[in-house]
C-alpha positions in Angstrom: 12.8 -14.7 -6.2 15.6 -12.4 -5.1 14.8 -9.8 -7.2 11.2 -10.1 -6.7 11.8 -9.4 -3.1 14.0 -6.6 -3.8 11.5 -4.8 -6.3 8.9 -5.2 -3.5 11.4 -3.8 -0.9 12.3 -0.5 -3.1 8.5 -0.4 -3.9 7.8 0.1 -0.4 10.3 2.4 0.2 8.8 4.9 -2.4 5.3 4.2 -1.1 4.0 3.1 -4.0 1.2 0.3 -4.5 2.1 -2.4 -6.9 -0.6 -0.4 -9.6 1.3 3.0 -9.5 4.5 1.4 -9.9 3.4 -0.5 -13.1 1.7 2.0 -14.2 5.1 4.6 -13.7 6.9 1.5 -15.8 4.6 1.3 -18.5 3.4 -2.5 -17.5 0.1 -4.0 -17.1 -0.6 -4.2 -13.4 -1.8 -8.1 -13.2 1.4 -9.0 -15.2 3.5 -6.4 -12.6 2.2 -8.2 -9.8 3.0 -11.8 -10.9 6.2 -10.5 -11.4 6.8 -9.3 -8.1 5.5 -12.4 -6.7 8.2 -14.4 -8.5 5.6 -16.3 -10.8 6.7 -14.6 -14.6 10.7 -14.4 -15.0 11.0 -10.6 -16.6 12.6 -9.3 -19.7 16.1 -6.9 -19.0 13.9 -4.5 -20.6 10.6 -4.6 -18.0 13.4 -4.8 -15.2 15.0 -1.5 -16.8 11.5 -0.3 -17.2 10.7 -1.1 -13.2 14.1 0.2 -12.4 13.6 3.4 -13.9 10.4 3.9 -12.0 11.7 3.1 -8.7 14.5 5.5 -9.9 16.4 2.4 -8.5 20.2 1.8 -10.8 19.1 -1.3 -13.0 22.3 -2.7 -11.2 21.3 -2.4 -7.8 17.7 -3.7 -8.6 19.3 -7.0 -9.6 21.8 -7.1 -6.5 21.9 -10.6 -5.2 24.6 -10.6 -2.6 23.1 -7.8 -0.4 20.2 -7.3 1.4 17.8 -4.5 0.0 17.8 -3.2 3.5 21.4 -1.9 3.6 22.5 1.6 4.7 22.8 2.7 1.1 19.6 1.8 1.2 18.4 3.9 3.8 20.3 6.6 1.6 17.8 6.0 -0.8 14.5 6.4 1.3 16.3 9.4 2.9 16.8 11.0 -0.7 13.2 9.9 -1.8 11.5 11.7 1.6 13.2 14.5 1.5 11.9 15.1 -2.5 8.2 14.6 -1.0 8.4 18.1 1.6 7.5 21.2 -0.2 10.4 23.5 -0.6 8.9 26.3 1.8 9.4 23.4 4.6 12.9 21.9 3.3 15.4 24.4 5.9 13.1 23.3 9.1 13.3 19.5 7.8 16.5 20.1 7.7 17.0 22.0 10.7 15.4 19.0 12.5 17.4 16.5 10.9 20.8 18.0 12.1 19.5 18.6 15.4 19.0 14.6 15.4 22.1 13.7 14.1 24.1 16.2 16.4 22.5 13.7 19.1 24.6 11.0 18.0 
C-alpha cells in the first residue's frame, strides 16, 4: 500500500489523472488504477515503466521510510511547474520567485 500512496502522491504532483499517467507508462488504465489502489501487486518493470512517467527515480518511487511529502519533494513539484511556464514568461516567474524567497 505504501507505494500505492506514493504513486498517487507524485501523480498528483504532476497533475495528471490516473488515465494520462497510464497511458505516459504504456499500461491499461483499469489495470493502472487497481494498482494505485493497492489491489494488483506490480511487476519491477510496470513500476519502472510508472516511474519513468512520473519522471520520478524508480528508487524514490519505492521509498518506504519517508513520506512522499518531503522537501525534496517539493523540489520536485517546483522543477515540474516551472517546466509548464512558456519560456517568454520564465525571467518574470523567476523574478517573482526571488522576490518571495528574499522575504524569508
Amino acid at each position: 500500500m505504501a507505494v500505492a500512496a506514493r504513486i498517487k502522491y507524485f501523480r498528483h504532483v504532476r497533475d495528471y489523472s490516473q488515465e494520462d499517467l497510464a497511458l505516459r507508462a504504456n499500461i491499461n488504465p483499469a489495470y493502472f488504477g487497481q494498482v494505485e489502489r493497492g489491489l494488483k501487486c506490480p511487476t519491477i518493470d510496470t513500476l519502472y515503466k510508472i516511474a519513468r512517467a512520473l519522471d520520478v527515480p524508480l528508487p524514490e518511487l519505492l521509498r518506504t521510510d519517508a513520506p512522499p511529502a518531503s522537501s525534496s519533494d517539493g523540489k520536485l513539484r517546483l522543477k515540474e511547474l516551472l517546466s509548464r511556464v512558456p519560456e517568454d514568461k520564465l525571467d518574470k516567474v523567476l523574478n517573482v520567485i526571488e522576490n518571495i524567497v528574499d522575504l524569508f
